[in-house]
Backbone as JSON Lines, residues from 0, in Angstrom:
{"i":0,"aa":"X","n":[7.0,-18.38,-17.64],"ca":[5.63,-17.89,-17.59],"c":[4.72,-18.86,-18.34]}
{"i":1,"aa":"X","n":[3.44,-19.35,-17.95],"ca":[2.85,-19.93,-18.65],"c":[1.74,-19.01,-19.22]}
{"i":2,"aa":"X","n":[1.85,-19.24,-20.63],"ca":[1.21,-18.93,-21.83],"c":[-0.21,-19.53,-21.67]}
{"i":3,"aa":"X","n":[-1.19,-18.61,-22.47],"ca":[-2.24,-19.28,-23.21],"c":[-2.49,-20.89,-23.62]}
{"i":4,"aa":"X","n":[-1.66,-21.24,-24.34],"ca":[-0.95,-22.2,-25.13],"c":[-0.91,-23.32,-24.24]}
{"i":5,"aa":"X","n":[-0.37,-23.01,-23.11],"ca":[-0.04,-24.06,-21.54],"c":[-1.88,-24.15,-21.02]}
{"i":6,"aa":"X","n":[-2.94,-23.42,-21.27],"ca":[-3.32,-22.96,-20.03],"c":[-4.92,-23.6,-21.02]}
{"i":7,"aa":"X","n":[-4.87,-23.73,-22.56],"ca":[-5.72,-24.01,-23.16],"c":[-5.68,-25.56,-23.6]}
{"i":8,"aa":"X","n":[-6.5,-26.52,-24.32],"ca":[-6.48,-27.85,-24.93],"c":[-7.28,-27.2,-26.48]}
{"i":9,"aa":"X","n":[-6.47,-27.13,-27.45],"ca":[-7.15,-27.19,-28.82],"c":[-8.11,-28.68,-29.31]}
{"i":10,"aa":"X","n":[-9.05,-28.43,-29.49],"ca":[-9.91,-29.49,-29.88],"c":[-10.51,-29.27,-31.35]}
{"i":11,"aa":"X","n":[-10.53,-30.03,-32.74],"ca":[-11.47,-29.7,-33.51],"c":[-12.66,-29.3,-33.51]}
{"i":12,"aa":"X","n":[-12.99,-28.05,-33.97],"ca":[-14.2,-27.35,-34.08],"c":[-14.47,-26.01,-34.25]}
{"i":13,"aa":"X","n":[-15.19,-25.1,-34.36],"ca":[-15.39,-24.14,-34.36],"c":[-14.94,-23.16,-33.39]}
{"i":14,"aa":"X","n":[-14.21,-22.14,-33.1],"ca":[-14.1,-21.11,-32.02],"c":[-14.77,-20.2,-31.81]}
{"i":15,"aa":"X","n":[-14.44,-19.03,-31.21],"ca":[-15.54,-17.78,-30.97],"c":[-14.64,-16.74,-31.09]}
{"i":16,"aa":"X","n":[-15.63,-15.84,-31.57],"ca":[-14.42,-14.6,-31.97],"c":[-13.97,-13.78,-30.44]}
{"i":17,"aa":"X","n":[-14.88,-14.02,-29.55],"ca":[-14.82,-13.24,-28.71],"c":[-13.55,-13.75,-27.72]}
{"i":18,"aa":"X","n":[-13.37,-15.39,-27.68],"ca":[-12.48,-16.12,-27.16],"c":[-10.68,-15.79,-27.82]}
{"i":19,"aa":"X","n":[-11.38,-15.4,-29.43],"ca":[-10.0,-15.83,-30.2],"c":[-9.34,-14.14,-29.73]}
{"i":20,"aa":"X","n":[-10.44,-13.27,-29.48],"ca":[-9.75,-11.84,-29.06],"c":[-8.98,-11.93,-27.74]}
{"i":21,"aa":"X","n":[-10.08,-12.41,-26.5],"ca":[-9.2,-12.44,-25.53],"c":[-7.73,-13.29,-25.43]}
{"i":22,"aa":"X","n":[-7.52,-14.42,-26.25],"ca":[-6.37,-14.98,-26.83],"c":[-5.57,-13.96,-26.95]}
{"i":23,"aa":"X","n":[-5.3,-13.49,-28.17],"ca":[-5.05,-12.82,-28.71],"c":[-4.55,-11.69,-28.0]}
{"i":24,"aa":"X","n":[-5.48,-10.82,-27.3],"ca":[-4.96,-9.58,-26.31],"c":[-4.05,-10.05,-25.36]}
{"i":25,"aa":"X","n":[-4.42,-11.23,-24.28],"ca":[-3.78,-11.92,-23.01],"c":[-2.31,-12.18,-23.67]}
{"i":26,"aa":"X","n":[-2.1,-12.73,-25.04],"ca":[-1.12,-13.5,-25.46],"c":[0.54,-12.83,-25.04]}
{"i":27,"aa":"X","n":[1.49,-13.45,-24.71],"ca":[2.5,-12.46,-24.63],"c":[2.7,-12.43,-26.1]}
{"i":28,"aa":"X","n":[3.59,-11.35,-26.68],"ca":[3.75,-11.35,-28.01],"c":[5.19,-12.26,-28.39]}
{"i":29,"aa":"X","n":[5.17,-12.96,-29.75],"ca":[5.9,-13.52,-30.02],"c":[6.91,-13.17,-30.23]}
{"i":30,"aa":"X","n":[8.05,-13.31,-30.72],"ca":[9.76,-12.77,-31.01],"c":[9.33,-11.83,-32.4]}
{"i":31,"aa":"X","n":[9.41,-11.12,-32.68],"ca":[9.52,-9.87,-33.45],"c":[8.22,-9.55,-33.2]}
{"i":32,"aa":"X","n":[7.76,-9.46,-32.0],"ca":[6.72,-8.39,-31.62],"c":[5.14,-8.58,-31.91]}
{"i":33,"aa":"X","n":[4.93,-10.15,-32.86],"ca":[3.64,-10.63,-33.32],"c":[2.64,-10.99,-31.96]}
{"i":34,"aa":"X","n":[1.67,-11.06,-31.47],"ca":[0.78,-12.34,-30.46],"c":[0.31,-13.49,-31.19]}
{"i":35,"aa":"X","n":[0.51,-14.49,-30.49],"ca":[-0.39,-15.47,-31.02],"c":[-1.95,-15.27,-32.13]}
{"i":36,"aa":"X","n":[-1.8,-15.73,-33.12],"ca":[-2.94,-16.07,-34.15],"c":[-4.09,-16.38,-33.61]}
{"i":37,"aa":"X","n":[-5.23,-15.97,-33.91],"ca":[-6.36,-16.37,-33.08],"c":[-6.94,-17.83,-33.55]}
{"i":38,"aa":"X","n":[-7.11,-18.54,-32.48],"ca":[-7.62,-20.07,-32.37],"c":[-8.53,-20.52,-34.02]}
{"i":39,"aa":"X","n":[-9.74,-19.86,-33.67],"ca":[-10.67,-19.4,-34.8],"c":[-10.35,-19.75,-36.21]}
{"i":40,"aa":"X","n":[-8.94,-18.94,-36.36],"ca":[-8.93,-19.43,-38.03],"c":[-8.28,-20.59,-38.14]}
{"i":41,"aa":"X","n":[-7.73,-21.14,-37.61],"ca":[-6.77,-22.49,-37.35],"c":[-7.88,-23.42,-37.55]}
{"i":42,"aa":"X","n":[-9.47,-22.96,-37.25],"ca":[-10.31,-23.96,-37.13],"c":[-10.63,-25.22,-35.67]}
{"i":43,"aa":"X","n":[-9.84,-24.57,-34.57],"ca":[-9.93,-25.28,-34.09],"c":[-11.34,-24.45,-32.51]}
{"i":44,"aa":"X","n":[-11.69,-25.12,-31.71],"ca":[-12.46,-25.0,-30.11],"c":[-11.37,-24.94,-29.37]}
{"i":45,"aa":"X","n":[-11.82,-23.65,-28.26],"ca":[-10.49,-24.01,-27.07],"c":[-11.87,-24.52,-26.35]}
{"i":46,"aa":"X","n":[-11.31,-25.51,-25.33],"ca":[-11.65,-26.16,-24.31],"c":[-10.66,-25.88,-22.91]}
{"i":47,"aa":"X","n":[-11.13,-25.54,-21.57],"ca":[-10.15,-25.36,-20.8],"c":[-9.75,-26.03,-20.26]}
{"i":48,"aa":"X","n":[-8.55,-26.18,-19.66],"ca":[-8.19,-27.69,-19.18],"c":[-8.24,-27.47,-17.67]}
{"i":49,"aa":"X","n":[-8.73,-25.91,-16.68],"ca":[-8.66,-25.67,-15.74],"c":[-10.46,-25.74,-15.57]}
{"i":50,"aa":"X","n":[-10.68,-25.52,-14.15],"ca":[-12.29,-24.67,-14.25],"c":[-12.37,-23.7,-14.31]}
{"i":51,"aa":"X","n":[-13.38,-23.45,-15.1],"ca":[-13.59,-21.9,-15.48],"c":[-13.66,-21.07,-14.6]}
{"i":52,"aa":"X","n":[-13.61,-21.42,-12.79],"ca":[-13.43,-20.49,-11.93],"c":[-12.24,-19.98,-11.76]}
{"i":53,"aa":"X","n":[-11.21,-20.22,-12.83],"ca":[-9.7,-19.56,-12.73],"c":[-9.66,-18.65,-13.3]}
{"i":54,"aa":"X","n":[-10.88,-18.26,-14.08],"ca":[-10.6,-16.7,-15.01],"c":[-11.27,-15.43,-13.61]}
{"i":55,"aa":"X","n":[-10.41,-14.33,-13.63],"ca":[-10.03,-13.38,-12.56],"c":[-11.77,-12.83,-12.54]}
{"i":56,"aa":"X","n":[-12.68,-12.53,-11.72],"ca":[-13.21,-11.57,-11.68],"c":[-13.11,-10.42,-12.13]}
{"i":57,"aa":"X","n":[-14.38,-9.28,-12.74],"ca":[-13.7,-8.27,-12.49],"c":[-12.85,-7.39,-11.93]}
{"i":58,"aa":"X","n":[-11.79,-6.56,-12.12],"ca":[-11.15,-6.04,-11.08],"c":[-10.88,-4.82,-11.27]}
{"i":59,"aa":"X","n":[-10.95,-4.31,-10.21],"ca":[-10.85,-2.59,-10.09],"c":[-9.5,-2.22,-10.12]}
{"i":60,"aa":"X","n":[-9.3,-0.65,-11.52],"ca":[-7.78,-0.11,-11.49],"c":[-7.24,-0.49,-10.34]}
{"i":61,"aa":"X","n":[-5.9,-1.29,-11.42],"ca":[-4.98,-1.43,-10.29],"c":[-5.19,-2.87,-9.26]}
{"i":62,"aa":"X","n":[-5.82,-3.75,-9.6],"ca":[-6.0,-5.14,-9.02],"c":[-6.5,-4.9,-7.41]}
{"i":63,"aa":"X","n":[-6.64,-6.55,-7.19],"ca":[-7.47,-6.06,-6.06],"c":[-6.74,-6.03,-4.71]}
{"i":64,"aa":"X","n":[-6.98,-5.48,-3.44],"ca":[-5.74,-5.5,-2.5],"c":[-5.96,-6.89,-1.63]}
{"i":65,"aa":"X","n":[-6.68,-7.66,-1.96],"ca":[-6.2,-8.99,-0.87],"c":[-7.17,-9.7,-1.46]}
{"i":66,"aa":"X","n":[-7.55,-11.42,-1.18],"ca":[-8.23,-12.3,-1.28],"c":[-9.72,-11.73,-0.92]}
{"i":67,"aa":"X","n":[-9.75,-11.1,-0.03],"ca":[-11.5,-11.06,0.54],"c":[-11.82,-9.84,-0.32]}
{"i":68,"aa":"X","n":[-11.39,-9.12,-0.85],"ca":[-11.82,-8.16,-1.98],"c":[-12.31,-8.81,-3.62]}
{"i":69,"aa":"X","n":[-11.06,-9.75,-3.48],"ca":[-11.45,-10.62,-5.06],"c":[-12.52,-11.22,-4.56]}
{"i":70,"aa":"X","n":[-13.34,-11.89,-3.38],"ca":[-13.73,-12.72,-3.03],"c":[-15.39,-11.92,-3.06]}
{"i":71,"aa":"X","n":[-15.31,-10.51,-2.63],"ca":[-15.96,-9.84,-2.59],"c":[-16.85,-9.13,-4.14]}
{"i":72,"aa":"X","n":[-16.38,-9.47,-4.91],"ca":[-16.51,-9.29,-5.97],"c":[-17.51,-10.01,-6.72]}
{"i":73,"aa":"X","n":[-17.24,-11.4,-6.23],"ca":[-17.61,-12.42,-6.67],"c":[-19.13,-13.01,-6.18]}
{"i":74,"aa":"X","n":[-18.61,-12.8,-4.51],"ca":[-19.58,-13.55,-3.59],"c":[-19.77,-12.29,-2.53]}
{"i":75,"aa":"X","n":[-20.46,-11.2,-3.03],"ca":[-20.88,-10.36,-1.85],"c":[-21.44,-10.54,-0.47]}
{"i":76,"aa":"X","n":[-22.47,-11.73,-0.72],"ca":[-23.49,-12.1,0.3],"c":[-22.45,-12.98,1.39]}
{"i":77,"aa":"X","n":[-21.76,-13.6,1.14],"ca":[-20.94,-14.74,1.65],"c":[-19.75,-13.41,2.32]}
{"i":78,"aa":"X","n":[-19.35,-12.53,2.34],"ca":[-18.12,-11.64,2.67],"c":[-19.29,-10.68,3.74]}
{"i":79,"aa":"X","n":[-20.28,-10.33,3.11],"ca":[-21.38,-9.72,4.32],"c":[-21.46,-10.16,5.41]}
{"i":80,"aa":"X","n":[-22.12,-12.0,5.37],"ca":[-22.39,-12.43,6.42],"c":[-21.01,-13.04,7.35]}
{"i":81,"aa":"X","n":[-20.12,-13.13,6.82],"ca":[-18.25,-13.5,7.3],"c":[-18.18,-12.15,8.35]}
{"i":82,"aa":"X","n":[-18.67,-10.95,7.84],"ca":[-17.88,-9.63,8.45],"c":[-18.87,-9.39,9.89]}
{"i":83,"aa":"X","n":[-19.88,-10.11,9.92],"ca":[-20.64,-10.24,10.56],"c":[-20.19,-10.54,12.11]}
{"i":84,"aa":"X","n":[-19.27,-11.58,12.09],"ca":[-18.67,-12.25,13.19],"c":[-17.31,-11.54,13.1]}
{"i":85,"aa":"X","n":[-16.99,-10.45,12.81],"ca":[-15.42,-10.36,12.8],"c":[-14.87,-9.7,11.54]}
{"i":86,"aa":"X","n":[-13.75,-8.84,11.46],"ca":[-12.95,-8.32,10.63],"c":[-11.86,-9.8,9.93]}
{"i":87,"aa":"X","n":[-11.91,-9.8,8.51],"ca":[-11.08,-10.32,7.8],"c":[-9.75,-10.5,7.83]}
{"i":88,"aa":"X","n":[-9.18,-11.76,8.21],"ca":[-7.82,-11.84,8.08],"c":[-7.36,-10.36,6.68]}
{"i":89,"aa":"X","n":[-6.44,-10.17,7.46],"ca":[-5.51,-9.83,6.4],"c":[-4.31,-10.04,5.9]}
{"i":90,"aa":"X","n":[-4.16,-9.32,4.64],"ca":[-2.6,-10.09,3.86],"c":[-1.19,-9.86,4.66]}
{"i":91,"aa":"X","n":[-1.16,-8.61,5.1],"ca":[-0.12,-8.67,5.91],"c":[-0.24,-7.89,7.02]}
{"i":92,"aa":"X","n":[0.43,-8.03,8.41],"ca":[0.11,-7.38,9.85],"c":[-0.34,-5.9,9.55]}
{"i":93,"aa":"X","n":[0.08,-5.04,8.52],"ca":[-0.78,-3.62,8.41],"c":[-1.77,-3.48,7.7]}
{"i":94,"aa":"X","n":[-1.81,-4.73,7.18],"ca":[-3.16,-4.21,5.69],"c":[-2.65,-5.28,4.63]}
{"i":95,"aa":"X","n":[-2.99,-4.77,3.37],"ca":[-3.01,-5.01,2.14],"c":[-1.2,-4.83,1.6]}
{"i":96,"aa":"X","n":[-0.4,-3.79,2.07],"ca":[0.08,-3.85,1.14],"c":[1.32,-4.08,2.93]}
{"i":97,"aa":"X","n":[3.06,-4.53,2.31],"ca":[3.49,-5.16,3.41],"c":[4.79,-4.03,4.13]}
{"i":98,"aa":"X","n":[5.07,-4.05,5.31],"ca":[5.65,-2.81,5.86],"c":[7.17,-3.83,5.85]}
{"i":99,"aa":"X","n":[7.43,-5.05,5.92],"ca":[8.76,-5.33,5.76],"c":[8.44,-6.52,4.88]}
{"i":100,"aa":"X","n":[9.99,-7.21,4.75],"ca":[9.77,-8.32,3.72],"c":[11.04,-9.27,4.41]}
{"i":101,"aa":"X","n":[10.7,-10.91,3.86],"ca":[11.67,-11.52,4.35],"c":[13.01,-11.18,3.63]}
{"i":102,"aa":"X","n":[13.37,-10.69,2.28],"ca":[14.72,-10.95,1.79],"c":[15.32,-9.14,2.11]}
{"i":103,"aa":"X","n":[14.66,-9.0,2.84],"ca":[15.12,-7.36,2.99],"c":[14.92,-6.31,1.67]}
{"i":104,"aa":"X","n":[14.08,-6.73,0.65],"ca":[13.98,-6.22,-0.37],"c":[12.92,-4.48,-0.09]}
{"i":105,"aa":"X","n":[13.05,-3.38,-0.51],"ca":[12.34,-2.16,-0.36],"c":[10.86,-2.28,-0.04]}
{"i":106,"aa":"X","n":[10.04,-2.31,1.03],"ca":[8.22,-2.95,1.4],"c":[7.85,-2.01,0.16]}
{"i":107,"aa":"X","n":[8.49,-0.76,-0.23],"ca":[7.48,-0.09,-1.22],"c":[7.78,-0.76,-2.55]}
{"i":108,"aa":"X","n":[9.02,-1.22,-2.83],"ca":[8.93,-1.7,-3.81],"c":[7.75,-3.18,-4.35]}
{"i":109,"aa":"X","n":[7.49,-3.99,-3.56],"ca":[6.66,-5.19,-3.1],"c":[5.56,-4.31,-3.12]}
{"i":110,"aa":"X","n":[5.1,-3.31,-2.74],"ca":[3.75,-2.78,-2.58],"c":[3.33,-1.94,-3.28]}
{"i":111,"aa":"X","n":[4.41,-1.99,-4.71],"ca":[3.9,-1.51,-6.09],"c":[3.47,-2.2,-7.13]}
{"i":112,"aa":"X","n":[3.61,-3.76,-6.44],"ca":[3.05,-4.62,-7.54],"c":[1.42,-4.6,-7.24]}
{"i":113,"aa":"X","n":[0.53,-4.74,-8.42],"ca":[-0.93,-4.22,-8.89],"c":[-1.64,-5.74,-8.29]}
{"i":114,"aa":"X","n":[-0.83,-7.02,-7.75],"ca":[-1.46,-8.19,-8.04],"c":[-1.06,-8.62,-6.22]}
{"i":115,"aa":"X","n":[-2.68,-8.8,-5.57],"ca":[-2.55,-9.36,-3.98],"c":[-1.03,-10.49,-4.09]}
{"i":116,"aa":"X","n":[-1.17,-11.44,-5.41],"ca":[-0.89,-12.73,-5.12],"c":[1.14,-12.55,-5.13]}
{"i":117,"aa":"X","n":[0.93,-11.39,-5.98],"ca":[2.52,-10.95,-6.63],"c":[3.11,-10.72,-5.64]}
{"i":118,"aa":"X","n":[2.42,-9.47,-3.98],"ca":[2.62,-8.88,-3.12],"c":[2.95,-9.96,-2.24]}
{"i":119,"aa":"X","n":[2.03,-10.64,-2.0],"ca":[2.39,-11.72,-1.04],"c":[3.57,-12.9,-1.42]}
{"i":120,"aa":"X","n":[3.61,-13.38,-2.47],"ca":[5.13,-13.86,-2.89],"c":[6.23,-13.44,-2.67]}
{"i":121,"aa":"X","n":[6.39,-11.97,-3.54],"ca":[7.54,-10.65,-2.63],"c":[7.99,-10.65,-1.68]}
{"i":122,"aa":"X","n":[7.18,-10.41,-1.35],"ca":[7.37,-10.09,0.37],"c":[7.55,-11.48,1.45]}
{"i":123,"aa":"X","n":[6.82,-12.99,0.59],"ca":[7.25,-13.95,1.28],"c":[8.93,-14.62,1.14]}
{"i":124,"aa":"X","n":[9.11,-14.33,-0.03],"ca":[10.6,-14.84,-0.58],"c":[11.76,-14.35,0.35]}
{"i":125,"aa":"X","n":[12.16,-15.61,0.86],"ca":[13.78,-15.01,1.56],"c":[14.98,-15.2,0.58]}
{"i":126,"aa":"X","n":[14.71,-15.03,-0.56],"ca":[15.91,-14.49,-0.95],"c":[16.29,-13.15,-1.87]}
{"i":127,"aa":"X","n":[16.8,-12.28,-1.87],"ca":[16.41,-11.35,-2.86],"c":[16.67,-11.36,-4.23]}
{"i":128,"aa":"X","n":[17.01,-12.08,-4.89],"ca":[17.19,-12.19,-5.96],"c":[15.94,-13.23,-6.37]}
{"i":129,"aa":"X","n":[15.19,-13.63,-5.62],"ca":[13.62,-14.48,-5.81],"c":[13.04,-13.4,-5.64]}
{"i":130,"aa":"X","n":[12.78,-12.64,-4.85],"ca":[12.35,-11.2,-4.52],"c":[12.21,-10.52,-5.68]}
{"i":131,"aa":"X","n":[13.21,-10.03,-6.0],"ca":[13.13,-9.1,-7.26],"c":[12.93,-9.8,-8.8]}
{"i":132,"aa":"X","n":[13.21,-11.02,-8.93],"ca":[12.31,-11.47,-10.14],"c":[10.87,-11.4,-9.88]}
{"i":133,"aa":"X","n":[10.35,-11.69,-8.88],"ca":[8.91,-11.85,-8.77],"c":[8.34,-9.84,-8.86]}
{"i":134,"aa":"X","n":[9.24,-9.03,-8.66],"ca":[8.66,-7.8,-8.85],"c":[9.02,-7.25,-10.28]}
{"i":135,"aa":"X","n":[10.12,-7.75,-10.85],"ca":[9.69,-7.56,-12.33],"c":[8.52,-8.18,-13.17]}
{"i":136,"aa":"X","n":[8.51,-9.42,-12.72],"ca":[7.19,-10.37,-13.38],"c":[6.39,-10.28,-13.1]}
{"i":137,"aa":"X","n":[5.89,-9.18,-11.98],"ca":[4.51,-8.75,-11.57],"c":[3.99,-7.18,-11.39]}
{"i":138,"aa":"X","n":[5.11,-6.77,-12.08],"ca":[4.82,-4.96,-12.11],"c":[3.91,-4.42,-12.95]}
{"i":139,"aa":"X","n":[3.74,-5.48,-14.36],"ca":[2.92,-4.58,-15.22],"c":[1.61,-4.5,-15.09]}
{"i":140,"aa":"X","n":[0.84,-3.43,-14.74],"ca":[-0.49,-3.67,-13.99],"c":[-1.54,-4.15,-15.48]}
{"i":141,"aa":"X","n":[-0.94,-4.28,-16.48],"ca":[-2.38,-4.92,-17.39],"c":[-2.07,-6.26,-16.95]}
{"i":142,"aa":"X","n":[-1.14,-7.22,-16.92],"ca":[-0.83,-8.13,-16.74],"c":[-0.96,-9.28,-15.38]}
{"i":143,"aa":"X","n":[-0.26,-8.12,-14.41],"ca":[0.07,-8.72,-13.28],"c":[-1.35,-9.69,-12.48]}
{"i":144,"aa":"X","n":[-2.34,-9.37,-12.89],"ca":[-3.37,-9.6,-11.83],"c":[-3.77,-10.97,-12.66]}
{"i":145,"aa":"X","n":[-3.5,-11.28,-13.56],"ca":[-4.05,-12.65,-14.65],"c":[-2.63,-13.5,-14.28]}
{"i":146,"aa":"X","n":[-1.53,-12.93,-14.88],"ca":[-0.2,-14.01,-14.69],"c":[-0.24,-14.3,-13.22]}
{"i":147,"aa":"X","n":[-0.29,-13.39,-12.22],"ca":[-0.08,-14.29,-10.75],"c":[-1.2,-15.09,-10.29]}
{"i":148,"aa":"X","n":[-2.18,-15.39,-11.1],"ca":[-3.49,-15.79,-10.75],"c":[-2.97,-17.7,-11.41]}
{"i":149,"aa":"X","n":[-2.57,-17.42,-12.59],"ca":[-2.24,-18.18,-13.38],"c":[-0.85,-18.92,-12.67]}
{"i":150,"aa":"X","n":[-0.08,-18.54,-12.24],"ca":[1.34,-18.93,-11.68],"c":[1.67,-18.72,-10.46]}
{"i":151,"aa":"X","n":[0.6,-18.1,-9.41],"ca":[1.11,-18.09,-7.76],"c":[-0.11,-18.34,-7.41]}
{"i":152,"aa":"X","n":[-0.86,-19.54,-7.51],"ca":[-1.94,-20.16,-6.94],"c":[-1.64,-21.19,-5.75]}
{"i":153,"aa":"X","n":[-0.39,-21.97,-6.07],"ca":[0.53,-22.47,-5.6],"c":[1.25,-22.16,-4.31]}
{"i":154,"aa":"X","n":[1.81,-20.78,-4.84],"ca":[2.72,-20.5,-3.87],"c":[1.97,-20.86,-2.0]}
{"i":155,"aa":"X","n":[3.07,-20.71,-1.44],"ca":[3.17,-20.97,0.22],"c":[2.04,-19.2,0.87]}
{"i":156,"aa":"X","n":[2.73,-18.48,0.21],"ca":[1.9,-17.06,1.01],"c":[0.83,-16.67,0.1]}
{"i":157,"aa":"X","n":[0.43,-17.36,-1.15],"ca":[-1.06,-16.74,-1.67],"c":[-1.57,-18.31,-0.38]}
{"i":158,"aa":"X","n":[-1.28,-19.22,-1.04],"ca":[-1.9,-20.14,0.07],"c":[-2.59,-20.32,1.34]}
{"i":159,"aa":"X","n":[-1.62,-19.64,2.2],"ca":[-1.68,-19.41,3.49],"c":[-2.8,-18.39,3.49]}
{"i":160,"aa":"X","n":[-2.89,-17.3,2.47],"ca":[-3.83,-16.11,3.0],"c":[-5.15,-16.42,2.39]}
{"i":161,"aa":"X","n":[-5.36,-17.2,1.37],"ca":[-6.47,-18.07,0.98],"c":[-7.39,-19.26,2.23]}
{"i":162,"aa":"X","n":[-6.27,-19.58,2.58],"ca":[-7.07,-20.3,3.45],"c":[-6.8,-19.82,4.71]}
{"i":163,"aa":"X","n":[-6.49,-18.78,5.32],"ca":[-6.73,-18.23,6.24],"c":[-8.31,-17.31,5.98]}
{"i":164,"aa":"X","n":[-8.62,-16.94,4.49],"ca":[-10.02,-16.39,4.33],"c":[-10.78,-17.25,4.18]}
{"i":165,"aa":"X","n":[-10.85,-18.37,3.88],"ca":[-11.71,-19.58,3.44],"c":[-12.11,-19.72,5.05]}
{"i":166,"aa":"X","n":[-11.4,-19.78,6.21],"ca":[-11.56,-20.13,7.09],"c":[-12.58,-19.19,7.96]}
{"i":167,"aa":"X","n":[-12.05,-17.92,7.71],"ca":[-12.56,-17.2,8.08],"c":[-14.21,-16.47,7.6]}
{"i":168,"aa":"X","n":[-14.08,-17.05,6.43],"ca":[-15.66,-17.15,5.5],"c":[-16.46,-18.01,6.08]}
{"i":169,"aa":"X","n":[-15.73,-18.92,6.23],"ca":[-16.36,-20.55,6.48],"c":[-17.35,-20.42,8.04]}
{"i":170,"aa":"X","n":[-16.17,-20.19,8.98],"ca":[-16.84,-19.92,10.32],"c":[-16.86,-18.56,10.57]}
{"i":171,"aa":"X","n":[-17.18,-17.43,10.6],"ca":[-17.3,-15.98,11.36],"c":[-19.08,-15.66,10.57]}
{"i":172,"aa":"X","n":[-19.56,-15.23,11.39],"ca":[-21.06,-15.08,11.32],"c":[-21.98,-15.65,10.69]}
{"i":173,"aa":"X","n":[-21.69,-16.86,10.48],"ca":[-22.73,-17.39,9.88],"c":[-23.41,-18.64,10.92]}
{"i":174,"aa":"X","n":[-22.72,-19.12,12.05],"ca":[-23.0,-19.73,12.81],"c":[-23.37,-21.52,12.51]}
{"i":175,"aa":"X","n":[-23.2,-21.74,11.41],"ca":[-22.17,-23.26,11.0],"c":[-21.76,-23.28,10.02]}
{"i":176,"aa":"X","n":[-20.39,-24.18,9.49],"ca":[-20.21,-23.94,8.31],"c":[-20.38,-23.84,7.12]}
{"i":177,"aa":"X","n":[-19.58,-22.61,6.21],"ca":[-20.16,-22.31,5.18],"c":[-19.53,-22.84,3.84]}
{"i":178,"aa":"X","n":[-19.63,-23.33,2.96],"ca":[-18.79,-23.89,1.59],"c":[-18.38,-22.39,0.78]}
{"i":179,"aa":"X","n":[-17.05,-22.51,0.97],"ca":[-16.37,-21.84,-0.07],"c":[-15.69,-22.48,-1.22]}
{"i":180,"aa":"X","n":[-15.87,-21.78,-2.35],"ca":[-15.5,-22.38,-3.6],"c":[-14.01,-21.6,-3.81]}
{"i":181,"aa":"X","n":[-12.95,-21.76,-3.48],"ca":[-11.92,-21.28,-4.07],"c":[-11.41,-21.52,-5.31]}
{"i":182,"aa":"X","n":[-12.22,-22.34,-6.59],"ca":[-11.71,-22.04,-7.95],"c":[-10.56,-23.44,-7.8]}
């Protein structure tokens, strides 16, 4: 799992308390149960080493059910004029959440994880024992929707359904193309 720690660059300077909290809360906790120390008193600035379009939108109990919902969140006007020309790809042939899976693993089990990106990994993995790590590492709903954001950006099936919406943003009612910022 990548940590805080992986995901920040410490620089000399001043921090923010408000930064050193979300640290702090996000942090997994250390071996006898501590979180990471907040940045702040160390004296040091976090600086990110990503763009700041990698921190999650708000998100509604329970994460969001596909890309064009997070997307929706963000960029209302841009998902308005998309729906305009057409209904939104979706994550999988029924919807949001998936009715089979490649490693034969339980669809309800895959469609209890809280995180689009977790669901679509699940359910893409042919093997089950890839399968079921990815549904332990994405069950806990405080968690799940930041760590798969953070660690299945990558993957082959958040991929595919990203730019199957990018595409579908890009050209459906707007009548030439449109720039999407995917972060």
């Amino acid at each position: 799992m990548l940590g805080p720690e992986l995901l920040i660059e410490l620089l000399p300077g001043a921090g923010t308390d408000e930064l050193d909290r979300d640290i702090a809360r996000l942090s997994p906790p250390k071996p006898g149960g501590h979180r990471a120390a907040p940045v702040a008193a160390a004296g040091y600035a976090v600086a990110p080493r990503m763009p700041m379009t990698t921190a999650s939108p708000p998100r509604p109990e329970g994460g969001y059910a596909n890309y064009v919902e997070e997307l929706r969140a963000v960029r209302p006007d841009l998902i308005r004029m998309a729906e305009r020309g057409g209904p939104p790809p979706q994550l999988f042939a029924g919807g949001s959440y998936p009715t089979s899976t490649a490693s034969g693993i339980d669809a309800a089990v895959v469609a209890a994880i809280p995180s689009w990106r977790g669901r679509a990994a699940a359910a893409w993995e042919p093997t089950l024992a890839k399968a079921h790590a990815l549904v332990e590492d994405y069950a806990d709903p405080e968690f799940s929707e930041w760590m798969a954001r953070q660690e299945l950006d990558r993957h082959p099936a958040v991929q595919d359904h990203v730019a199957q919406v990018t595409h579908w943003a890009a050209n459906s009612g707007v009548g030439k193309p449109y720039a999407v910022d995917n972060g």
